[in-house]
N, C-alpha and C positions, 0 to 999 in steps of 0.2 A: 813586421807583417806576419812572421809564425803566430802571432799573439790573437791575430785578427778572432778568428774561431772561438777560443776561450771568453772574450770578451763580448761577442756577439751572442756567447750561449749565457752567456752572467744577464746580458741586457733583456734574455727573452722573459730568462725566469724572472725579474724583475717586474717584466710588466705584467706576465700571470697574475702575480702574486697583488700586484695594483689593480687588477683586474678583477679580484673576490676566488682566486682559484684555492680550491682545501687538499690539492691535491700535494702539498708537503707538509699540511698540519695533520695531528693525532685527529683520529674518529673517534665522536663521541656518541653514544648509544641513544638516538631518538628515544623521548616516553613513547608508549603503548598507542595507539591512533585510539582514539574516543571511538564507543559502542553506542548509538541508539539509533531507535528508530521513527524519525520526526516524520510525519504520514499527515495528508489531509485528503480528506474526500471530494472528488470532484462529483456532484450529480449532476446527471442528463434527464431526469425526470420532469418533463413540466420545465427543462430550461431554469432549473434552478439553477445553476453555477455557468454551463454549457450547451450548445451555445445561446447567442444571446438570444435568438428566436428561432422559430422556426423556419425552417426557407432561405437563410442566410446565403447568397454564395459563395461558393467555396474558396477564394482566398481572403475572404474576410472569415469566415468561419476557420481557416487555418490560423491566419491571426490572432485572433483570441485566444486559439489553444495554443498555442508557442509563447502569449504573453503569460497565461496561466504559467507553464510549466517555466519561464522565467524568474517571474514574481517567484513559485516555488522556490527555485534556486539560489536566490538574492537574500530568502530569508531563512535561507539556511536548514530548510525540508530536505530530508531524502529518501521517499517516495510519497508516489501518489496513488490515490484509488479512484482508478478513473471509471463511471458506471456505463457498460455497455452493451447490457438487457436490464431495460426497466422492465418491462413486461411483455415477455412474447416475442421480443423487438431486438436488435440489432445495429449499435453505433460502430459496425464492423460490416465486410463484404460477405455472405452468407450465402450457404446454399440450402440452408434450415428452417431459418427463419428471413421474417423481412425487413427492410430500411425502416428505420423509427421513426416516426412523425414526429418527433419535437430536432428529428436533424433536418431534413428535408422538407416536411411540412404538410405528409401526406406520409401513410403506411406504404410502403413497399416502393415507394418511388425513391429512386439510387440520386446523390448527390451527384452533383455537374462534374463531370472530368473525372478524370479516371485516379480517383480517393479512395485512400480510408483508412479514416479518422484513428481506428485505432493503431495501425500500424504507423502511423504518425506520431500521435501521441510516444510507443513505444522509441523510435528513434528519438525523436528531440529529448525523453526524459534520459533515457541513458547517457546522451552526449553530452550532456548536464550534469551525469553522475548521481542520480535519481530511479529511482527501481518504479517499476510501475506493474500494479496489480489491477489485474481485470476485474470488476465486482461486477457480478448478477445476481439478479434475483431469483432461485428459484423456479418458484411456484406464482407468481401475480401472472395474471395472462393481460389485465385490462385497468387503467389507471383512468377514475374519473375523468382527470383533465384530458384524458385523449380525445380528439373529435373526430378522426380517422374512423371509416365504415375496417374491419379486420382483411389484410390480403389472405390473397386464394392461400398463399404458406405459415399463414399465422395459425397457431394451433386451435384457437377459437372457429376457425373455418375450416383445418383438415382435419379434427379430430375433438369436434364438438360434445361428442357425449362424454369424453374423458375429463370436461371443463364445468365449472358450475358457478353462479351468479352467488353474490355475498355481499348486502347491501350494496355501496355504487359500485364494486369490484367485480373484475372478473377472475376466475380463478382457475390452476389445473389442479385438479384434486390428491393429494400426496398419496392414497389409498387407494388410488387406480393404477396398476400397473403400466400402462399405456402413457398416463401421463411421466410416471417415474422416467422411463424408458428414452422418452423426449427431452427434459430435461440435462438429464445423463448426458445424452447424445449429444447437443447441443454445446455444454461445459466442456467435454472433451473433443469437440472439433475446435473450439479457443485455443485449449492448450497445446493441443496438436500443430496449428497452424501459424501461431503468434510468438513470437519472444519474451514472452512475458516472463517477470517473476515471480506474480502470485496469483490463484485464483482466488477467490474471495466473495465471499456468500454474507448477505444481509440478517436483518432480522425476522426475514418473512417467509415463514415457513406454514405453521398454520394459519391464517388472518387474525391480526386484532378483534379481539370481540366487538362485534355489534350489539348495540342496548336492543335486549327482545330479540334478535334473530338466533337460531342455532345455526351452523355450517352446515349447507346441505351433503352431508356425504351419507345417505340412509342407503343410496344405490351400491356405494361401493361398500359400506360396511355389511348389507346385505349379501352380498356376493361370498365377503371371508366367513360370513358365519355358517353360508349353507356350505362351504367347502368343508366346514369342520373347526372352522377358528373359534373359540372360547375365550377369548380375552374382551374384557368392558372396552368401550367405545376408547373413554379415553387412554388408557394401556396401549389399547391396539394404534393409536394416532400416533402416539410417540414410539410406538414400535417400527410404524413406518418412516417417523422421521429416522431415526438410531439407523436404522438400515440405509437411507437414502447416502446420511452423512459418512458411514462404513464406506459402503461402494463408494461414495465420491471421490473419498481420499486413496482409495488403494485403486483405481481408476485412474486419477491426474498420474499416482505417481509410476504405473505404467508405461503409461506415454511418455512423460519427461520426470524421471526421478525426482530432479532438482529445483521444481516450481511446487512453493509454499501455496499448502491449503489454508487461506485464514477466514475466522468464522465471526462476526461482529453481531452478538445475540441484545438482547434487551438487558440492560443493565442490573438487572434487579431477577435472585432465581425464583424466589418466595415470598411474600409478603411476611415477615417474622423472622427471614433469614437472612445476615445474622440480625441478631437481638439486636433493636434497636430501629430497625427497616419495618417500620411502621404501617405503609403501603407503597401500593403499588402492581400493575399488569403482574398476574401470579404466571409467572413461565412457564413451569411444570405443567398446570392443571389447566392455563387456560391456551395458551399456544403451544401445549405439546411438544416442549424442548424442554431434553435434559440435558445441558447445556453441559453440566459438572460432569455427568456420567462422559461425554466425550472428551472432555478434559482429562477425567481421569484413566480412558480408555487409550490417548493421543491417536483420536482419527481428526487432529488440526496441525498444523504447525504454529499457527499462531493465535489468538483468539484475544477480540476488543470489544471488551466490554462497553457497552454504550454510559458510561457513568455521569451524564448528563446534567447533575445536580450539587448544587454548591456544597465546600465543605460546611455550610454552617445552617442546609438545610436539614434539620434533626429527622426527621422522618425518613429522606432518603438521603442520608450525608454522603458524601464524595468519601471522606474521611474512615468510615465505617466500613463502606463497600470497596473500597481497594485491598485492605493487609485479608478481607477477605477472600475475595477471588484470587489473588495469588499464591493465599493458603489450601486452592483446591486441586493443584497440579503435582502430583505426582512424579511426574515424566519428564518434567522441569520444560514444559514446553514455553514459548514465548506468550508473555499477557499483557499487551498495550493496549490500556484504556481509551476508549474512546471517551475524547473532550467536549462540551458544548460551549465552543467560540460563539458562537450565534446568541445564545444565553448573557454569555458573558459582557456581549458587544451592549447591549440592553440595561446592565451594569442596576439591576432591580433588587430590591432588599429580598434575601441575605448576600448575594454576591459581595464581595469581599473587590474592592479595586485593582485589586494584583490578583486575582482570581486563578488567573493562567499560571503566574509565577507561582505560588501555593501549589498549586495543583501539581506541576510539574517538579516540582521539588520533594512532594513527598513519592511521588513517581522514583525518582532518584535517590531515594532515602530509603525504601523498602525493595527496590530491585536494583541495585547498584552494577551490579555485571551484565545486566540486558534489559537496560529501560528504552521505553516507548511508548509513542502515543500516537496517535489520530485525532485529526481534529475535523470537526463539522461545522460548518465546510467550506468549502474553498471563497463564498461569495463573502466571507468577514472575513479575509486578509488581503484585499486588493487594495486598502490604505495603510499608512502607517499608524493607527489609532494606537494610543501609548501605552493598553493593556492590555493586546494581543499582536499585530504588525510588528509595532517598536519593539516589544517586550521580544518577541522571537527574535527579530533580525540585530538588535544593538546587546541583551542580556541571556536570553536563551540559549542562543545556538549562534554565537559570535562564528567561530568555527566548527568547520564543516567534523564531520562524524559519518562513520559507518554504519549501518544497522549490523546490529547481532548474527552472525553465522547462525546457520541454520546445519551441525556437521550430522545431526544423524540422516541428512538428508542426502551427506557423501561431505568425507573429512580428509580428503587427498587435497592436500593443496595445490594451486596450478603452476605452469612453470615461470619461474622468474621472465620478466621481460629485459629485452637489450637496450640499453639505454645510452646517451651521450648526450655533452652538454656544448652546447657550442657560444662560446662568448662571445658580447658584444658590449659598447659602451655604456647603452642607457639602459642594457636587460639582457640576460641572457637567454639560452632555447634550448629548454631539454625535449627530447625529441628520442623517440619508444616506436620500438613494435612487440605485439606480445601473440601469445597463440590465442584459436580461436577462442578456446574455453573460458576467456578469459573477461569478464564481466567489465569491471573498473580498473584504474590505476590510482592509488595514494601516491599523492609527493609530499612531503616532508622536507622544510628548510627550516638550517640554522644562521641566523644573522647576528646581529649583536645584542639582540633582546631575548635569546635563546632559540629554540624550538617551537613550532607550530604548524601545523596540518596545512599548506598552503590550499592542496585543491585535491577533490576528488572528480575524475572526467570518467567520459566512455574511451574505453579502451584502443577504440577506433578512431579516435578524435585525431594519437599520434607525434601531438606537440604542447608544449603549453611552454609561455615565457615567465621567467624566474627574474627575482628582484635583484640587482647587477653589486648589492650589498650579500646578497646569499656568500657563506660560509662553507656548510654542507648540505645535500641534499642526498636523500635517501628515497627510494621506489620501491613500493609493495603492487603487487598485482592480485585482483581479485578474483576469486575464482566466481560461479553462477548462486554458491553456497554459503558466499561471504567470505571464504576461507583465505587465509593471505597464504603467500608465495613468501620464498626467503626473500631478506630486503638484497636489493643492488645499491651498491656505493655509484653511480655516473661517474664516466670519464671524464676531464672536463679538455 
């Protein structure tokens, strides 16, 4: 009977150890957790991606956007850029501007039930382990396809002479201070009030040229010149862009230090540049962005080039235009190209059938320590089509990845989370709390086929079950900046 004890403590450790416990083998040192940043655009404009119409109700419109940010998830995205001012407009609760017509189905009229969208979006992506960046536009006040008369809050109606017509568009003019002002205002009541991780600005700053129109801004370039301005038209356009995008970024990071400004310009800066870039929308001289100069200035933290065109189209090559643009950063800021999946989907000579693979591999081969990408857009990966769907979710991005720390944005790491693991027969349940600051959670499990990134969740999530073969498991916790926390061994 003295024996009983000893023999009941031999029996416990026994089943532990049948049980998958690591807690009497040697620790072996997880690899590094994979870096990039897998991003695809969702638009709200005209209901390209979201939602599916107009006027939908709202848990059918909830629907949608939680399968969207699903679909993300499965195929191994982590983030999205969700658009929530197309023009003027509002896929969020505002006191600025008013409800979108392509949510509701009508300008200024508020979705059923006490909504919004975007604060929805932001919980389900995070609980997914997905960053989600706000994108707006700017400067567009008015989109052809809108058929809404403008609300009494839409800037086209409170502050009409700061706005001007541009073939079918409408527009606030970037040389009006009034319009700058609004805009401003607007971007930083987002970031003030949302959890977001990034803001994120499109390619429209000056409009696209119209064949035969000039931009009507004779009102406001008239104003700077009688004040004493001397700079030519176009100087002075891109002087007001340069300044918008300065204040923007030293603006966001005011408010919240740690939410990335990213800026997704027209892929192309010159027609001639580099050698080789045959044509194409001349940036500089015709939409008044100097896209390099902010790269080389870092008012972005990230910047996606829209590189839209095959490697093997010789005029604008993918090929060409990548080792370039990463050759114009300085500051070593982050430069994930934006993709055209759409292009691809269409699979038209010269597209290449692995298009996406190619693409992304040279992504991987010229920026090895912080690749990424974007892709356009979200309506070409709701199947498994075998050379963008399959290709992300089975070869691309099998497993999950972090995006890039962002540390000049703040390099304190946050604090480790408390972790335990608690057994069971057919899985186990590691189960975490961490502080607030604390963005995501990495687990890391070794079973018999080594090492591998089981999952990355929202911090809040709290639990996730582990494979009842796991080994070791190791937790990093993420900070708002990407930045990891020392690892914890769980108890088990």
């Amino acid at each position: 009977m003295r024996s009983t004890p000893c023999f009941l403590l031999l029996v416990w450790l026994w089943l532990l150890a049948g049980a998958g416990c690591a807690c009497g083998q040697e620790r072996t040192a997880p690899p590094p957790i994979a870096r990039e940043f897998r991003g695809a655009w969702v638009a709200t404009v005209n209901n390209i991606d979201w939602p599916s119409r107009p006027g939908l109700p709202t848990a059918r419109a909830k629907a949608e956007l939680d399968a969207i940010v699903d679909r993300a998830a499965d195929l191994g995205l982590n983030g999205l850029v969700f658009q929530v001012r197309p023009a003027g407009d509002a896929f969020y609760r505002s006191e600025l501007e008013p409800w979108s017509e392509w949510l509701t189905g009508a300008q200024g009229r508020a979705p059923d039930g006490d909504w919004d969208p975007l604060a929805h979006a932001i919980e389900r992506c995070h609980r997914r382990g997905l960053q989600l960046h706000a994108w707006c536009n700017p400067f567009r006040a008015a989109h052809p396809a809108g058929k809404s008369k403008p609300a009494p809050n839409h800037v086209l109606s409170a502050l009409p002479s700061a706005c001007v017509r541009y073939g079918a568009y409408g527009w606030m003019d970037p040389g009006d201070a009034r319009a700058v002002e609004w805009s401003l205002a607007v971007l930083c009541d987002v970031v003030a009030r949302y959890d977001i991780d990034g803001l994120h600005i499109d390619d429209y700053f000056y409009p696209y040229p119209e064949k035969g129109a000039a931009f009507p801004d004779d009102a406001s370039y008239g104003r700077y010149r009688a004040g004493g301005g001397r700079l030519a038209r176009a100087d002075w356009r891109r002087a007001n862009i340069d300044e918008f995008v300065q204040r923007l970024y030293r603006a966001v990071h005011e408010v919240k230090p740690w939410v990335q400004v990213g800026i997704s310009p027209f892929g192309i800066a010159r027609p001639g540049v580099p050698a080789g870039i045959e044509a194409g929308v001349d940036q500089f001289g015709q939409l008044h962005a100097d896209v390099v100069k902010w790269l080389r200035e870092g008012w972005l933290d990230y910047l996606a080039p829209q590189l839209y065109w095959p490697i093997d189209q010789r005029a604008q090559s993918f090929a060409v235009l990548l080792p370039w643009w990463l050759a114009q950063n300085p500051r070593q800021r982050h430069v994930w190209p934006g993709l055209n999946v759409v292009g691809m989907l269409a699979r038209k000579a010269p597209h290449r059938p692995d298009e996406l693979e190619q693409q992304v591999a040279q992504i991987r081969a010229a920026s090895p320590r912080t690749p990424g990408f974007l892709l356009y857009s979200f309506q070409s990966l709701r199947d498994d089509a075998p050379h963008v769907g399959a290709a992300l979710r089975t070869r691309l991005a099998r497993e999950p990845a972090l995006a890039p720390p962002v540390p000049w944005l703040g390099a304190s790491p946050p604090a480790p989370p408390r972790a335990s693991i608690e057994l069971g027969r057919d899985h186990h349940t590691l189960r975490w709390t961490a502080a607030e600051a604390v963005r995501f959670l990495v687990v890391q499990v070794r079973d018999g086929n080594g090492w591998r990134t089981q999952a990355i969740v929202g911090a809040e999530v709290g639990s996730l079950a582990l494979p009842a073969d796991a080994k070791q498991v190791v937790v990093h916790a993420v900070g708002r900046t990407g930045v990891l926390s020392d690892p914890v061994w769980p108890r088990w």
